[in-house]
C-alpha distance (Angstrom), angle and dihedral (degrees) to the residues before:
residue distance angle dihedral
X1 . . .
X2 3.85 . .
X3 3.71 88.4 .
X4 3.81 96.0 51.8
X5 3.60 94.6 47.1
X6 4.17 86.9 56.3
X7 3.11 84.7 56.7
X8 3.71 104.7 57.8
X9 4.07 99.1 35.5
X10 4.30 75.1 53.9
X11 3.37 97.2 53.2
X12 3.90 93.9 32.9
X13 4.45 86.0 57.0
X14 3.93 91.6 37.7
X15 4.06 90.9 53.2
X16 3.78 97.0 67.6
X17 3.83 94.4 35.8
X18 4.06 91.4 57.3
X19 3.61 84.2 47.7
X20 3.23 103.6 58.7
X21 4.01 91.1 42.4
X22 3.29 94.7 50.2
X23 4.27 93.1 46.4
X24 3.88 88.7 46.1
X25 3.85 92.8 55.6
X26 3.69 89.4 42.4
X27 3.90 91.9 -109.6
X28 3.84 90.9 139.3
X29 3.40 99.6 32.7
X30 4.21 119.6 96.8
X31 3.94 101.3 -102.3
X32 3.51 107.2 -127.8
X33 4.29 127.5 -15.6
X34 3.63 125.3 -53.9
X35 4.00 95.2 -101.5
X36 3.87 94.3 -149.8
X37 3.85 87.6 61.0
X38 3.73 92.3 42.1
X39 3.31 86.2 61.7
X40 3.38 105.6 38.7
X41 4.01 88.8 55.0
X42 3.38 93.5 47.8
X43 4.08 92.6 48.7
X44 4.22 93.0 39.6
X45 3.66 110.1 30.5
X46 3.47 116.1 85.1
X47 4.05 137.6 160.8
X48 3.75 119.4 -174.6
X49 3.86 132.3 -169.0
X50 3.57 108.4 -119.5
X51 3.46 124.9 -121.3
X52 3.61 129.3 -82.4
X53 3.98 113.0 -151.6
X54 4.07 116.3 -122.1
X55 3.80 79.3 -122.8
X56 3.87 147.0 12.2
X57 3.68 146.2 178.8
X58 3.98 140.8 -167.7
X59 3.76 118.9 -158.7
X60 3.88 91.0 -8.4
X61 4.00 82.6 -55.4
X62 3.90 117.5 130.9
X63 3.92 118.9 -119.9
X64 3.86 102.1 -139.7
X65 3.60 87.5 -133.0
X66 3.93 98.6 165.6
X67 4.00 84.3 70.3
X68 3.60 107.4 96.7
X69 3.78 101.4 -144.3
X70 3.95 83.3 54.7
X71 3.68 100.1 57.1
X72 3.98 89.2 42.4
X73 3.59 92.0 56.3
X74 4.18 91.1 50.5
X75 3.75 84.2 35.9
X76 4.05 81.3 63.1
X77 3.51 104.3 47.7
X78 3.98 95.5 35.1
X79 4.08 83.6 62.4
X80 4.07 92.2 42.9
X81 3.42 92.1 43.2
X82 4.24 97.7 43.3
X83 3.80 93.3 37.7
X84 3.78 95.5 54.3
X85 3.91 92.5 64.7
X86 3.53 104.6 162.9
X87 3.83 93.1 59.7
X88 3.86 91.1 39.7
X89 3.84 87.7 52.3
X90 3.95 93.4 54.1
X91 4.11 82.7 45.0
X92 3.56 83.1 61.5
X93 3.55 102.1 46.5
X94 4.06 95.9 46.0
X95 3.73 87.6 50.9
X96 3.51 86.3 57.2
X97 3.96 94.5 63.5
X98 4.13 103.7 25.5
X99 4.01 98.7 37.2
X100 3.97 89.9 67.9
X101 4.22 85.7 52.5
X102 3.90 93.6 45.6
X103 3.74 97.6 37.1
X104 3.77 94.7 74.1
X105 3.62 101.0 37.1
X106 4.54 88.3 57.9
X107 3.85 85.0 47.0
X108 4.12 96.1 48.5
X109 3.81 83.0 49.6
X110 3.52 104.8 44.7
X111 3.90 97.6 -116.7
X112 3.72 110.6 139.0
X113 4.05 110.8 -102.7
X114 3.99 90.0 -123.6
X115 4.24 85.1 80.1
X116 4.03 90.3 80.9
X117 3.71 82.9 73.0
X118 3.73 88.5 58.8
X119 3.97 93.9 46.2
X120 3.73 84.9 50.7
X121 3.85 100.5 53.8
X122 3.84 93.1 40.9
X123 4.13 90.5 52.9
X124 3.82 112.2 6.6
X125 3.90 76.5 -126.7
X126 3.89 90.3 -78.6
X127 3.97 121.6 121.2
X128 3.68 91.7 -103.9
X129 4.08 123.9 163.2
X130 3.60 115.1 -156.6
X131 3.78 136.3 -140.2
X132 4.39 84.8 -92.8
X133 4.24 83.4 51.0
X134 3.67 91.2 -109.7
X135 3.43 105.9 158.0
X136 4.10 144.1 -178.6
X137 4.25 125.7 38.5
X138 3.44 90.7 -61.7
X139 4.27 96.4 46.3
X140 3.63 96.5 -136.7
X141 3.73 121.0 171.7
X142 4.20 119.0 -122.1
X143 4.17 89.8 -100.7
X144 3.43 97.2 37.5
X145 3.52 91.2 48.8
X146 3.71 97.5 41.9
X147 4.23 87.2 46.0
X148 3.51 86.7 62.2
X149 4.15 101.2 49.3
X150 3.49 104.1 -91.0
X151 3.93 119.5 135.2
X152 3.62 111.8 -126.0
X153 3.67 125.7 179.6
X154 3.73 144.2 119.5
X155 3.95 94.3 -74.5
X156 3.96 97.1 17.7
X157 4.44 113.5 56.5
X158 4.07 101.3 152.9
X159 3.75 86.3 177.1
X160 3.96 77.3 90.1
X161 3.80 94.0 50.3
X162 4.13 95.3 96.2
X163 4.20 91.3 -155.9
X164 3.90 93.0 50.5
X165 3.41 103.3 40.7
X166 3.79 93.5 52.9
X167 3.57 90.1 57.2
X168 3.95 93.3 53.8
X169 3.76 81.0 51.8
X170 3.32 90.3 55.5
X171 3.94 92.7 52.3
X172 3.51 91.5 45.2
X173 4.31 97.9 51.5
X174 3.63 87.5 47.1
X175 3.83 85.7 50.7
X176 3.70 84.5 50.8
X177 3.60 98.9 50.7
X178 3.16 101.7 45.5
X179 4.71 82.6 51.6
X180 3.69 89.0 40.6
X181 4.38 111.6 34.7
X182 3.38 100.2 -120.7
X183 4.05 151.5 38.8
X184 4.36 84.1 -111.6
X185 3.67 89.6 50.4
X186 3.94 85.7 40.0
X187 4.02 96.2 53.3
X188 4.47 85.2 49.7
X189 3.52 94.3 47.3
X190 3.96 82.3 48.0
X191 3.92 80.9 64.0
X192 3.58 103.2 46.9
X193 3.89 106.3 14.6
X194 3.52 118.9 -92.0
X195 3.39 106.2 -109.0
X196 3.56 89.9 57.7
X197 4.10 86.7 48.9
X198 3.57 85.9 51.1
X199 3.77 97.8 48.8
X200 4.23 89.4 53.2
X201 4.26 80.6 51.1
X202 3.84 90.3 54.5
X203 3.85 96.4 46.6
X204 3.76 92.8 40.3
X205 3.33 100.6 47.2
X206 3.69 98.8 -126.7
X207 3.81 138.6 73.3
X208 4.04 97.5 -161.0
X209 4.27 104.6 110.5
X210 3.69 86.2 -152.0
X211 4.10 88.9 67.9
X212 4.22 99.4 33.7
X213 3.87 124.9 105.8
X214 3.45 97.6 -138.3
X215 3.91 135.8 178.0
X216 3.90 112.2 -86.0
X217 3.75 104.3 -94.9
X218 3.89 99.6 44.0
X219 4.23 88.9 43.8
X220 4.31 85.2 68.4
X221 3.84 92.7 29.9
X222 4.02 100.0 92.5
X223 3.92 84.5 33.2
X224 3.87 87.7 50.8
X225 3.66 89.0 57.6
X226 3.49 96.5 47.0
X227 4.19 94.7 60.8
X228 3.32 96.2 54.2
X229 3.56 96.5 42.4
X230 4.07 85.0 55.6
X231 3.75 100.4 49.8
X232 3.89 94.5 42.1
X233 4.06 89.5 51.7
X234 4.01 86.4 38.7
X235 3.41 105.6 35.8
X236 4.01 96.0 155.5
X237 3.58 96.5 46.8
X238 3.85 89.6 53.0
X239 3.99 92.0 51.2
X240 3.88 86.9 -108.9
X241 4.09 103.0 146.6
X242 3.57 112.9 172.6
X243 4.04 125.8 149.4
X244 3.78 117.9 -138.2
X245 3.31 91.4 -115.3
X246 4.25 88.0 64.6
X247 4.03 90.5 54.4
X248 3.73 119.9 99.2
X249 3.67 103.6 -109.3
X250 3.84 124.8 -131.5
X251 3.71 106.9 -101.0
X252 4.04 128.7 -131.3
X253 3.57 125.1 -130.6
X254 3.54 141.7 171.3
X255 3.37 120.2 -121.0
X256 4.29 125.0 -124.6
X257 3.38 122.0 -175.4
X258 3.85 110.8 -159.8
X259 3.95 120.3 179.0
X260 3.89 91.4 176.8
X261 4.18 133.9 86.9
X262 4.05 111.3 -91.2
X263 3.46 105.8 -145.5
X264 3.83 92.1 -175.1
X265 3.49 132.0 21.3
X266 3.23 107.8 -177.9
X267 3.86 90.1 53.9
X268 3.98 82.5 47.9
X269 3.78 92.4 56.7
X270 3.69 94.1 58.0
X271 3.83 90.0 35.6
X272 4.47 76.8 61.5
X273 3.90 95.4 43.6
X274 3.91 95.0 -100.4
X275 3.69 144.6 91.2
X276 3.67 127.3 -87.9
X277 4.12 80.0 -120.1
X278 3.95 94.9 57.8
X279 3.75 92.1 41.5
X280 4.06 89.7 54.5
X281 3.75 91.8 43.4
X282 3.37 94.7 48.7
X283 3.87 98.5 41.1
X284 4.53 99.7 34.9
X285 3.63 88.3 169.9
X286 3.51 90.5 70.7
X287 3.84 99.6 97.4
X288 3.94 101.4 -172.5
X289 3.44 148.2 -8.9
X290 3.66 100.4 -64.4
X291 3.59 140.5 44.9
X292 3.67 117.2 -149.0
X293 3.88 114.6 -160.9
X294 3.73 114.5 170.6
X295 3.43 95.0 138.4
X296 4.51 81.6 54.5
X297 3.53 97.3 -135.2
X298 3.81 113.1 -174.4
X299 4.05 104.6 -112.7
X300 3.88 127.5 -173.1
X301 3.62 102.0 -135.2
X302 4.21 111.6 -164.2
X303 3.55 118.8 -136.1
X304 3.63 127.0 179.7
X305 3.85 122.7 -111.9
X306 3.58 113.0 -119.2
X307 4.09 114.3 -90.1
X308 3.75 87.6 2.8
X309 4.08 84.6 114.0
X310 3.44 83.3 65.1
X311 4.07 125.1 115.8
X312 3.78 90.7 -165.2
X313 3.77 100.6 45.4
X314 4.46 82.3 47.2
X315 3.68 85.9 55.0
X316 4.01 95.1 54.3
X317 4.05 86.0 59.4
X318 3.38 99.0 54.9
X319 3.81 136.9 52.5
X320 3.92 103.2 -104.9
X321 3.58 98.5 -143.7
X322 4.13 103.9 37.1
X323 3.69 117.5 116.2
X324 3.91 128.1 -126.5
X325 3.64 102.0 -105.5
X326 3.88 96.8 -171.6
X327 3.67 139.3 -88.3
């Protein structure tokens, strides 16, 4: 018995120790590559550089594109923004839904239809808030937002409401350009506040982006902007492949216009024929349960058309099978 149990606690310490001299001199390890999947990677696997345009302009302004610092820089974010394809594809489909809400609002205010692309880098067109507590598409800050018309309080934040904050947008770019010189100088300043754009101007003696040492984020802003505007008017030519039918269709509401205090909304919702959800969705500037309106302010209140939640009736307005051809 003694003998057979030396024998096990031997073998049971001499297991790991062959082990590990075997692994160190490679003696379990597969000598060499499969050659069928060396192949195969080197016939499949591909990564291409995407293409730079001969030309390009934002807001009617020229890219200086024959600079070579300028075409590194939207070399850059054309790979970051192409190689990270599942958040480019839900880029896509957003656009799909909010661009047709924005679109007129820029136009009606004279803001060149290129700023969606800034509104879509600075949010992803979700109601984000970030670490600085700017909040809503358009990532405005509570004074900012509230120097610029918006209504924001603990049951009213119309930084969420996509159609108003656009237009304070708009005020503020032209506020910008008008500070900065230009819509490119405009969309930076967006990024760091124009004064502060204007005050690196002053002390460098110029107010072109394309010549400014700027801090980190606002040096790849404009160039930011750019890529995505690119691959969403290119789609194909970025390997973007998306159906129709895979976009996030514009939704339909009905529209209530309630001058009155709410004192429940989720009885309200039913009261319309929806869900407290839908109504919240619909209407993210709604910031609780109640809406308190003794001063009876006229509000647009969003209500979803009936079966326009649904997938199958989205299909029936659409051709199934069309591609996205860019926007």
């Amino acid at each position: 018995m003694r003998l057979s149990r030396f024998i096990v606690y031997a073998f049971l310490l001499l297991v790991p120790i062959v082990a590990a001299v075997l692994l160190l001199s490679g003696g379990l390890l597969p000598q060499g590559e499969d050659p069928a999947h060396r192949q195969a990677f080197s016939e499949h696997y591909r990564l291409y550089s995407p293409p730079i345009p001969d030309s390009l302009s934002f807001a009617g302004e020229p890219v200086p594109l024959d600079r070579v610092d300028v075409r590194e820089a939207l070399d850059r974010e054309l790979l970051v923004n192409d190689y990270w394809q599942s958040n480019l594809l839900l880029l896509v489909k957003r656009a799909n839904r909010w661009f047709p809400v924005m679109e007129p609002v820029l136009a009606r205010n004279g803001v060149p239809d290129d700023f969606k692309y800034l509104a879509l880098i600075e949010s992803g067109l979700m109601n984000v808030v970030s670490p600085a507590k700017a909040a809503g598409f358009w990532q405005f800050l509570k004074a900012t937002a509230q120097s610029y018309g918006l209504e924001v309080n603990d049951n009213v934040d119309e930084r969420y409401d996509a159609a108003k904050a656009t237009a304070a947008a708009c005020a503020y770019l032209k506020d910008a350009k008008a500070k900065c010189g230009s819509w490119t100088a405009a969309a930076a300043g967006y990024n760091m506040g124009y004064g502060g754009y204007a005050k690196a101007a002053a002390a460098q003696h110029t107010s072109s982006y394309w010549d400014l040492y700027l801090n980190a984020e606002t040096a790849r802003y404009v160039y930011r902007i750019l890529a995505v505007k690119l691959i969403l008017k290119n789609p194909e030519q970025y390997g973007v492949r998306l159906r129709q039918r895979d976009l996030y269709p514009p939704l339909e509401y009905d529209t209530l216009r309630v001058d009155s205090s709410i004192s429940d909304l989720r009885l309200f919702a039913i009261q319309q024929g929806t869900s407290y959800k839908w109504l919240k969705e619909s209407n993210p500037w709604l910031r609780s349960t109640t809406l308190p309106n003794a001063s009876k302010k006229e509000y647009l209140l969003l209500v979803p058309k009936k079966g326009s939640m649904s997938y199958r009736q989205q299909l029936r307005r659409m051709t199934p099978d069309a591609m996205y051809v860019g926007r």
